[in-house]
TORDOZA-308402 format. One record per residue (C-alpha): residue in one letter; x, y, z. Coordinates in steps of 0.001 Angstrom, whole numbers, plus 500000, padded with zeros to 6 digits. Layout:
<recs>
AXYZ
...
</recs>
This chain:
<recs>
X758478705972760111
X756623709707759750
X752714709688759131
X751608712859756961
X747695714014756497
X747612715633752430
X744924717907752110
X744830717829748373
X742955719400745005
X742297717967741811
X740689718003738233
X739268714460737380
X738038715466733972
X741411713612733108
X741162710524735876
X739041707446736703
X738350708171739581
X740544707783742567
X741125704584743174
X743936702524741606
X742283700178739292
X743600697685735824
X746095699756734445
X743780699371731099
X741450701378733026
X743143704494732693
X745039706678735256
X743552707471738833
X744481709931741327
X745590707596743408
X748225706363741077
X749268709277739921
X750280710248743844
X751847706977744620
X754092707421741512
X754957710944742379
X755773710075745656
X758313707011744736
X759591709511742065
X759794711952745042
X761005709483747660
X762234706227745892
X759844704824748459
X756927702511747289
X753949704347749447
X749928703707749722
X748112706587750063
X744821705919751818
X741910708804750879
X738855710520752831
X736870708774750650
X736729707576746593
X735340710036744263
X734483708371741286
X735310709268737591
X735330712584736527
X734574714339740294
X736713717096741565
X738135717926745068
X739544721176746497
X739822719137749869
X740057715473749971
X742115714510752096
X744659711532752632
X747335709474754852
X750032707776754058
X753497706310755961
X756901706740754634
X760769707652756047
X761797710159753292
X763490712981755588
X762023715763753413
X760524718700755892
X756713718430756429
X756650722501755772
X758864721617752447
X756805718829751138
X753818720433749280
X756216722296747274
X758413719008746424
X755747716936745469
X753890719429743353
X756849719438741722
X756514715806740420
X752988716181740066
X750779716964736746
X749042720561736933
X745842719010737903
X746594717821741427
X748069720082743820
X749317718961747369
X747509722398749153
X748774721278752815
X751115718495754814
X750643718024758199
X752923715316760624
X749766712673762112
X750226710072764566
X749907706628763364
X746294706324764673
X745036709137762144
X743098707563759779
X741861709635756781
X738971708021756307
X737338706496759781
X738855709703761446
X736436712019759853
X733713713533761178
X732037715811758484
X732682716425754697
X731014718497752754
X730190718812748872
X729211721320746204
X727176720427743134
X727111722476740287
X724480723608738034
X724922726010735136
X721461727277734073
X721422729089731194
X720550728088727508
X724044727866726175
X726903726370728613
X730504728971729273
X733498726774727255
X734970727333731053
X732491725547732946
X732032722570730685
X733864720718733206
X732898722162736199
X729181722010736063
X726014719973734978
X724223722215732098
X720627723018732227
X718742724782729575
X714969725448731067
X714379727791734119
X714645725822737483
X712507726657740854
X715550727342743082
X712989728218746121
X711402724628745852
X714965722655744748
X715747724563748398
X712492723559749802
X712989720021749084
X716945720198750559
X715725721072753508
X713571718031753894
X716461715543753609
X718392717196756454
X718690715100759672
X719310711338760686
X717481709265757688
X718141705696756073
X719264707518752219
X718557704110750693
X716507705801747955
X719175708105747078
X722241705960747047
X723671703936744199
X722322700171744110
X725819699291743734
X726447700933747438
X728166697497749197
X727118698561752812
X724987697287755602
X723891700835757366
X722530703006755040
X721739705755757534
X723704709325757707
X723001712477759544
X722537714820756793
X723707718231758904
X723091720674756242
X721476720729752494
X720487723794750712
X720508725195747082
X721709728759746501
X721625730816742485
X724070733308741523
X723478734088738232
X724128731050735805
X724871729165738542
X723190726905741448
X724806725441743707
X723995722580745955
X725702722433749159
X725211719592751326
X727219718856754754
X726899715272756512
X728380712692758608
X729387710247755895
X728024710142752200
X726907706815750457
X728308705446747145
X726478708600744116
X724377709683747154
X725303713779746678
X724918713436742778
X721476711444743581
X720211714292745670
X721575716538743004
X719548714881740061
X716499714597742122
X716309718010743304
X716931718698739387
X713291717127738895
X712094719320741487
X713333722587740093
X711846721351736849
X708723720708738268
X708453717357737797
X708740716649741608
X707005718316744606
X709238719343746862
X707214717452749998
X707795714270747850
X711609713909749275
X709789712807752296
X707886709862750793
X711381709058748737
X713645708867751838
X710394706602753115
X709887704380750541
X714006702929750751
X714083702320747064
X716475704134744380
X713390703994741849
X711721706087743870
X714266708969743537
X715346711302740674
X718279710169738006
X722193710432739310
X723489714174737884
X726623714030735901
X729799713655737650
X731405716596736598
X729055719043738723
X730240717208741875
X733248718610743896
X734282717113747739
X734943720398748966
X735881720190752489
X736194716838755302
X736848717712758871
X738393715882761899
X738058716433765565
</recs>
């Protein structure tokens, strides 16, 4: 048996998310791989991501594991799987793992981008790329207020209240806002991320730039452990998992 580590991109405009769900659902990305690969293969193979990304939320590097004999070289297998693949997920990288590699509980850091495009009529080519906002946004205090989620905090305010976990606490490394011309981005870097937590952040720091928020007041919303207390969850197509990292 040969263990591989995909480090994989995708469009889910098209997808429900990634996990395999009801077939009435609609595809996933998850499916989609697990029937390229027995298409590929003739194997029957689970592949097990970084984390879920819900409907509609891109990746340029989620990553994912999976177990199978096919004899196909690692250095080869990119290629041969795109192959089987629709346009809008591409196999970037295959490494060989050892069976303990697990792409989820092995992973230290990931880190993801939320877009903003600010400007009073959207680009057709970021439609589904970016959240669209027509009034002027305070990109100094939306920064202001990103800083003061960074470190080790309980983000019970700013996770989904459908989040099925006992520790709510993550070690938010990094969190700041940055405008180049239409767009803002929101780049936030942490140890693990709760069910909506980046889009969360996104839409609350979206209040703040709007001035509906101070930007001090992410301090009394990380205190007061509530999701009311925070800002509405930002659209999912704004959200990317750009990178996850391993030891």
């Amino acid at each position: 048996m040969r263990f591989l580590k995909l480090t994989l991109a995708y469009e889910g405009t098209n997808y429900h998310g990634w996990q395999v769900q009801r077939k009435s659902d609609g595809p996933t990305i998850q499916g989609i791989l697990q029937d390229g690969l027995k298409k590929l293969t003739g194997e029957e193979t689970a592949v097990t991501a970084s984390g879920r990304t819900d409907a509609g939320v891109h990746a340029w590097g989620q990553v994912a594991h999976l177990a199978l004999q096919s004899k196909i070289p690692v250095k080869n297998f990119p290629r041969a799987l795109n192959n089987v693949l629709p346009a809008d997920i591409v196999v970037r990288r295959a490494e060989e793992v050892s069976a303990d590699f697990h792409a989820c509980f092995s992973a230290r850091e990931k880190t993801y981008i939320y877009v903003i495009y600010n400007k009073e009529y959207l680009s057709p080519f970021w439609r589904r790329y970016a959240c669209h906002i027509t009034g002027i946004l305070d990109v100094k205090a939306m920064n202001s207020g990103a800083k003061m989620l960074e470190g080790y905090h309980d983000f019970r305010s700013l996770c989904s209240q459908k989040a099925s976990v006992q520790n709510f606490k993550r070690h938010l490394r990094s969190c700041r806002v940055r405008k180049k011309g239409a767009i803002i981005m929101i780049e936030a870097t942490a140890n693990g991320f709760l069910y909506n937590m980046v889009r969360i952040i996104a839409g609350t720091l979206l209040e703040v730039g709007k001035g509906k928020l101070a930007p001090a007041s992410m301090k009394d919303i990380l205190e007061a452990r509530d999701r009311k207390a925070a800002g509405p969850t930002a659209p999912p197509q704004g959200l990317c998992l750009f990178s996850v990292k391993y030891t």
